[in-house]
C-alpha positions as CSV (number, residue, x, y, z in Angstrom):
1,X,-169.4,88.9,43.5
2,X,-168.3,85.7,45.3
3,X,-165.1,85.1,47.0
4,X,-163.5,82.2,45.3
5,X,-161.4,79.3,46.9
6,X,-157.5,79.9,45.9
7,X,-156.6,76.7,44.1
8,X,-152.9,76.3,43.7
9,X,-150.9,75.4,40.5
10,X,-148.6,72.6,40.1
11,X,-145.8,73.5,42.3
12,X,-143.6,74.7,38.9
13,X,-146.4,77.0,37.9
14,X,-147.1,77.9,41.4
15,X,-143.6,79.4,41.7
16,X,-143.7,81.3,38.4
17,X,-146.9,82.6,39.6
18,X,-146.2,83.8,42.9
19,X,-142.5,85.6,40.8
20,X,-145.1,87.7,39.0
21,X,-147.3,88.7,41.6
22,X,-143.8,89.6,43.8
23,X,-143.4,91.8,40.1
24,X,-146.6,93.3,40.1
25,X,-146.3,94.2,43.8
26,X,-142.9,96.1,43.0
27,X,-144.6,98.4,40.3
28,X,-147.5,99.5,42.9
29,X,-150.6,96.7,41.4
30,X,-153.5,96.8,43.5
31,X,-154.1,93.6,45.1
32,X,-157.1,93.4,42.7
33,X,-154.9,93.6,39.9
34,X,-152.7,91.3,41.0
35,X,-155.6,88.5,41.7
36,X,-156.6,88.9,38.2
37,X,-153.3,88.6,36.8
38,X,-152.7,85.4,38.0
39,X,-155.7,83.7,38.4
40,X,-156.0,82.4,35.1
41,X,-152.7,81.1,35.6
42,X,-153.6,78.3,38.4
């Protein structure tokens, strides 16, 4: 699989986005989980 360039979100979404992640780090997600969580948010 190919790495993929991060894009960013608008900066309203961005913020939102980077919430969840902070979230999903708190309950123990794997990175990998995390990156597919969000990504079809940007």
């Amino acid at each position: 699989m190919r790495t993929q360039a991060l894009t960013l979100a608008p900066p309203a979404r961005q913020t939102l986005i980077n919430k969840w992640a902070t979230s999903l780090e708190a309950e123990n997600k794997s990175p990998r989980t995390i990156r597919g969580y969000c990504r079809p948010g940007r």
